[in-house]
N, C-alpha and C positions, 0 to 999 in steps of 0.2 A: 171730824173736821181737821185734827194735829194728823192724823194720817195720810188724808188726802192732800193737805202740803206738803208734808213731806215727800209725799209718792208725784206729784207736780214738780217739784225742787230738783228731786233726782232726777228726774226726765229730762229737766231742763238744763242738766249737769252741773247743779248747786249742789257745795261740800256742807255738811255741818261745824261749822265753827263754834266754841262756846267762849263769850266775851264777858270780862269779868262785870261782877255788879258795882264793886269800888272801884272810884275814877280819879284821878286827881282835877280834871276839869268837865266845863259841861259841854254839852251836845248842841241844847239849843237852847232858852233863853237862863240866866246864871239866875232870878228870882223864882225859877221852877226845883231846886234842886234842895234836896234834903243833907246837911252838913254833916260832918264827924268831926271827932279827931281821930286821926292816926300816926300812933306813938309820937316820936319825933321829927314826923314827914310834914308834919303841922294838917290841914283839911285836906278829907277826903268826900265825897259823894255819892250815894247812893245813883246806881246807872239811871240814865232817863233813857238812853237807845245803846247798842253795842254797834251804832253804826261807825262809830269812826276806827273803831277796833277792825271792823269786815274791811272796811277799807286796804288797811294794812294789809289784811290776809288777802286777798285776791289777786293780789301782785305776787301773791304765790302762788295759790289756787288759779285762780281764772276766777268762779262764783262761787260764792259761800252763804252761807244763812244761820241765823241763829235763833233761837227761842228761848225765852225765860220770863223771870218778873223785871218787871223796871218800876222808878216813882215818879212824880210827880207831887212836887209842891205846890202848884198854883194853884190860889183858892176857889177855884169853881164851884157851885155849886149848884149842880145841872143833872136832868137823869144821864149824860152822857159820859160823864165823866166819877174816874178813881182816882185816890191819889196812889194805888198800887193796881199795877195789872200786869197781863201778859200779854208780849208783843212777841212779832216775828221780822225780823230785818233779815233783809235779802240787798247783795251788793253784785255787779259784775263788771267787770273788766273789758271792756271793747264794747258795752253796748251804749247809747245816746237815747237822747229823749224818748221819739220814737218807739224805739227797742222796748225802752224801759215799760212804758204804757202796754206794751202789745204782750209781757210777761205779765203785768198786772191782770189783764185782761184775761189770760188763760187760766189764772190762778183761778179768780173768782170762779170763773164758768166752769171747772175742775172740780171745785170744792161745793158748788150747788147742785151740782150732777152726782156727786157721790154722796150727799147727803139725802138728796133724792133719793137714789138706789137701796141705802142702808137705814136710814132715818124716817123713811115715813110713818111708819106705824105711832114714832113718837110725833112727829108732826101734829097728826092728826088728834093724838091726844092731848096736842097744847092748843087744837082748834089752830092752827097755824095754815093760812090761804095758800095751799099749795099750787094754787095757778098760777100766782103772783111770781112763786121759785121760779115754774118752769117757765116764765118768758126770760129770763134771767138769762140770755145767751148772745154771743158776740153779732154783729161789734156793736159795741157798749157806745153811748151820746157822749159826744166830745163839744167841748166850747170852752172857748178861752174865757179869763176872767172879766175883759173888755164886755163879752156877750152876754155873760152871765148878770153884772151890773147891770145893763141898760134893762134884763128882761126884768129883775129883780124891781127895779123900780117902775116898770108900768105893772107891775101885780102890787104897790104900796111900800117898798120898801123904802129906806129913807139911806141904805147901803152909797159910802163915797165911791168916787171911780178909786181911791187909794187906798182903800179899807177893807181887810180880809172880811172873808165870809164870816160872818155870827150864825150861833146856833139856829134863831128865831129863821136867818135867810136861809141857812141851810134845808131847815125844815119845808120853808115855803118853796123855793124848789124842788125841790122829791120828791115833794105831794103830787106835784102835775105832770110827773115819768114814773112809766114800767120797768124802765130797765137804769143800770146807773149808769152815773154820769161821771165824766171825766174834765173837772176844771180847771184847764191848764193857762199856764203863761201870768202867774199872780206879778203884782208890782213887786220889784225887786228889793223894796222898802220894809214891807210887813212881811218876808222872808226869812229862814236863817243862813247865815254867814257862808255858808260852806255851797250856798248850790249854784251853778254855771249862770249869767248870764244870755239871755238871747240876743245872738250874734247881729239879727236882724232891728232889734229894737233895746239897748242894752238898758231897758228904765223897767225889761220886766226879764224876770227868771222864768230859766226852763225846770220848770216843776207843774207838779199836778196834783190835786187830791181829787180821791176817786168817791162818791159820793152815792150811799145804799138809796134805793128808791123806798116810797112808803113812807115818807118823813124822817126816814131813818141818818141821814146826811153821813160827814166822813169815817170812813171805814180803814181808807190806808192814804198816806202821806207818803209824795215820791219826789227823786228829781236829779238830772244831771250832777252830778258834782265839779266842781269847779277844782282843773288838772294844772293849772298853770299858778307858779311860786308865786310868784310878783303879784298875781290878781288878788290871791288867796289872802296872802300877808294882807293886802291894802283892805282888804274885805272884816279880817278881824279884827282890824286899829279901826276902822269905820261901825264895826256895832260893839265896841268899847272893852274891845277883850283884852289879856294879857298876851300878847306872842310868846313868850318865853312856856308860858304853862302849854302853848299848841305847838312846842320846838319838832316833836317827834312825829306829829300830823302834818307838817308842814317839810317835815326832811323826806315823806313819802313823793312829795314834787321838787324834792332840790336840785335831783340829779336826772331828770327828765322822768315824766308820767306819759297815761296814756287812757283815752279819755273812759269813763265809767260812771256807771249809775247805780242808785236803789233805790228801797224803799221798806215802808214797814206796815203793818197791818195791826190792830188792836181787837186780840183773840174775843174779847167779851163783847166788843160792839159788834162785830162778827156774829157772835154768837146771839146776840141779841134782836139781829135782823132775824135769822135766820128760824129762828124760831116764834118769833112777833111778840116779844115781849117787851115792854115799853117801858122801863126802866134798869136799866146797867146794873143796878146792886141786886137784882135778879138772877145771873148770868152769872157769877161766881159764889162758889158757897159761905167764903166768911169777907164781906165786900169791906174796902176800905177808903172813906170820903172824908172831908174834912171834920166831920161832925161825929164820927163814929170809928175806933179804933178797938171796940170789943164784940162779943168775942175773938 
């Protein structure tokens, strides 16, 4: 599966970048993140994504990508979630929503065709439906967030029009598709800070999560980033951050950008689909959740 990305990545002409795990600020929400001290720098962070690091490098590169562990504090307590795992972020340089989606898109179908190819024998010994893999090919069900609410509540759901997907909806959606889904255009409220506005309606962000069929729900989290200084600044004094700690994320649009996307991928939900096994702490060999940090 880390091969067939990587061998997709290159194709696609993404560089390997490797972004550091200590940060001095966060990615996405500041109560997800695991604190330190460092020396006399005063708090450091355990990384939750190395996206804002790709960012940087691709104004060198053009695409970059990177793979490691990252954490996670927030106390979930769900089969879908670790509070340590492995992700893969991917950033590029000149592509837009769009773009972004349609690289998502090849990844997946990349990575279930070579797991096909080289993994079946083990498939088959995890009883794993392998029909279900092979309908797994483009193009993939797309629907904005607007569409997904309305269907979500004539199946029972109680989901606002302003309220990100829950696990529970997640589920009840991708129970009732073969193939995943792509749910794009969320309100720009229940968002992070950092991703582009839609030009056509600025109350919802251009972003997406791509969502495994089989109840298996989000897989990878993506989305324009937002290229323009002025927006950006207004956007992180709007979800209560310090500017001064994002000075250097922020000098990457001072002297004009140009516009770019990513996204990231969660290796064990991944892995988790892919082999049908129904709980995450599965799917890594020493798993780490709120409730258990031994072995």
């Amino acid at each position: 599966m880390i091969n067939a990305t990587y061998e997709y990545l290159n194709q696609e002409g993404f560089i390997k970048i490797d972004s550091p795990i200590l940060t001095p600020n966060a990615c996405e929400g500041t109560t997800e993140l695991f604190e330190i001290e460092y020396f006399d720098e005063g708090s450091a962070y355990l990384s939750q994504s190395g996206q804002l690091y790709l960012e940087a490098a691709i104004m060198s590169v053009g695409r970059g990508f990177d793979f490691g562990p990252v954490f996670r504090a927030e106390k979930s307590k769900t089969r879908r979630h670790l509070t340590e795992f492995w992700m893969m972020d991917a950033e590029a340089a000149f592509v837009e929503h769009e773009g972004n989606m349609a690289i998502q898109e090849g990844l997946i179908c990349h990575i279930v065709k070579k797991v096909l190819e080289v993994n079946r024998k083990e498939l088959t010994l995890l009883e794993r439906n392998i029909e279900a893999l092979e309908k797994v090919q483009a193009p993939f069900i797309r629907k904005t967030h607007t569409e997904v609410v309305a269907e979500l509540r004539a199946m029972g759901s109680d989901i606002g029009e302003d309220d990100d997907l829950g696990a529970d909806d997640e589920t009840m959606l991708t129970q009732k598709y073969d193939k995943p889904i792509f749910v794009e255009k969320y309100p720009a409220a229940v968002k992070a800070f950092y991703m582009k506005r839609d030009p056509k309606n600025p109350n919802f962000a251009l972003c997406a999560d791509l969502l495994a069929p089989e109840g298996y729900g989000e897989i990878i989290g993506g989305s324009q980033r937002e290229d323009d200084y002025d927006v950006l600044l207004e956007r992180i004094k709007e979800h209560h951050l310090d500017p001064k700690v994002f000075d250097w994320y922020l000098d990457l649009r001072k002297f004009g950008s140009v516009p770019h996307s990513g996204f990231g991928y969660g290796l064990e939900r991944i892995v988790g689909w892919m082999t049908g096994i129904h709980h995450i702490r599965e799917t890594i060999p020493f798993p780490r959740m709120i409730s258990r940090i031994r072995p």
